[in-house]
C-alpha positions as CSV (number, residue, x, y, z in Angstrom):
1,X,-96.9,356.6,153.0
2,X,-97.9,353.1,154.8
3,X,-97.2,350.0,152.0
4,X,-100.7,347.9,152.2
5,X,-98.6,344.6,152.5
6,X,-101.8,342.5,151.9
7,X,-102.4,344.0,148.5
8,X,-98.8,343.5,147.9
9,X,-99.8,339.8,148.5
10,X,-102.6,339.4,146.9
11,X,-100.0,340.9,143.9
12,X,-97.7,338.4,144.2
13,X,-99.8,335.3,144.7
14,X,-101.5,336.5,141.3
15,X,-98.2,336.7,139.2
16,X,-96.9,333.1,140.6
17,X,-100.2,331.6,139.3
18,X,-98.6,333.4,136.1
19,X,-95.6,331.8,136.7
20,X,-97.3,328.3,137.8
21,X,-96.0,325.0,136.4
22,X,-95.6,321.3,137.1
23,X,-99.0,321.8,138.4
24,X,-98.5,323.3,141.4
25,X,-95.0,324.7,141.3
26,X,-94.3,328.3,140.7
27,X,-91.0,330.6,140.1
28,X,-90.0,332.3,143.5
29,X,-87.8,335.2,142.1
30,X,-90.3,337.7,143.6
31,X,-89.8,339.5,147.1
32,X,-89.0,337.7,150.0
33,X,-90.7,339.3,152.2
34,X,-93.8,338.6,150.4
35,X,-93.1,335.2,150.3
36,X,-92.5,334.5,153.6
37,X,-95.7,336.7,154.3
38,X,-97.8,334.2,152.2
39,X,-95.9,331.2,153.6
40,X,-97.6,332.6,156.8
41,X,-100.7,332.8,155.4
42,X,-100.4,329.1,154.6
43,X,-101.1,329.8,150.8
44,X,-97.2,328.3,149.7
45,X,-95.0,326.0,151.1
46,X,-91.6,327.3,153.1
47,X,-89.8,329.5,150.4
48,X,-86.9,329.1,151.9
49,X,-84.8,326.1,150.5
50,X,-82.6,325.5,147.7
51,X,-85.2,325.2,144.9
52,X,-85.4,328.3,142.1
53,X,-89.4,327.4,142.5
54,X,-92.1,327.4,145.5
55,X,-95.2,324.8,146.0
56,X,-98.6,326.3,146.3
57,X,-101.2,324.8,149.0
58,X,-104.1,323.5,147.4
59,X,-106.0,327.0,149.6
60,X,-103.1,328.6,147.6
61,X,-103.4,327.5,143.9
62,X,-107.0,328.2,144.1
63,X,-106.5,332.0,145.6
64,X,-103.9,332.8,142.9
65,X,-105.9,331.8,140.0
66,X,-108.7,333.6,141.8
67,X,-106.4,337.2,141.8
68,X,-104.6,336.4,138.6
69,X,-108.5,336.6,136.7
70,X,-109.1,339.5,138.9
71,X,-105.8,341.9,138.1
72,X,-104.7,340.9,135.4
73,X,-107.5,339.8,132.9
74,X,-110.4,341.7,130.9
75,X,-114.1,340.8,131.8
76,X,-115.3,338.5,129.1
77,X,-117.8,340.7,126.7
């Protein structure tokens, strides 16, 4: 089996938006590897520091809202 890493992602920039706060600021307790992916990507700031939270680029907040609508929402009726 071969993990699609980008979906993984696109997963995990979703549930920070679900996380977000502070406007811009979101929990980081989610896998590393993940977030150093989308640190990469140049969608969050460098995960790796002493704060329990992670800043989202401004390419980044509006992505996550973006995928958090698409996975995790129902169409409007």
């Amino acid at each position: 089996m071969e993990i699609d890493t980008d979906n993984i992602d696109d997963t995990v920039l979703g549930l920070l938006w679900l996380t977000l706060h502070d406007e811009r600021r979101a929990w980081k307790e989610l896998d590393w590897d993940a977030l150093d992916r989308l640190h990469g990507k140049g969608l969050i700031a460098n995960p790796a520091n002493k704060a329990k939270s992670v800043v989202l680029t401004d390419e980044g907040l509006r992505r996550a809202e973006e995928l958090f609508r698409t996975l995790f929402t129902h169409p409007a009726p």
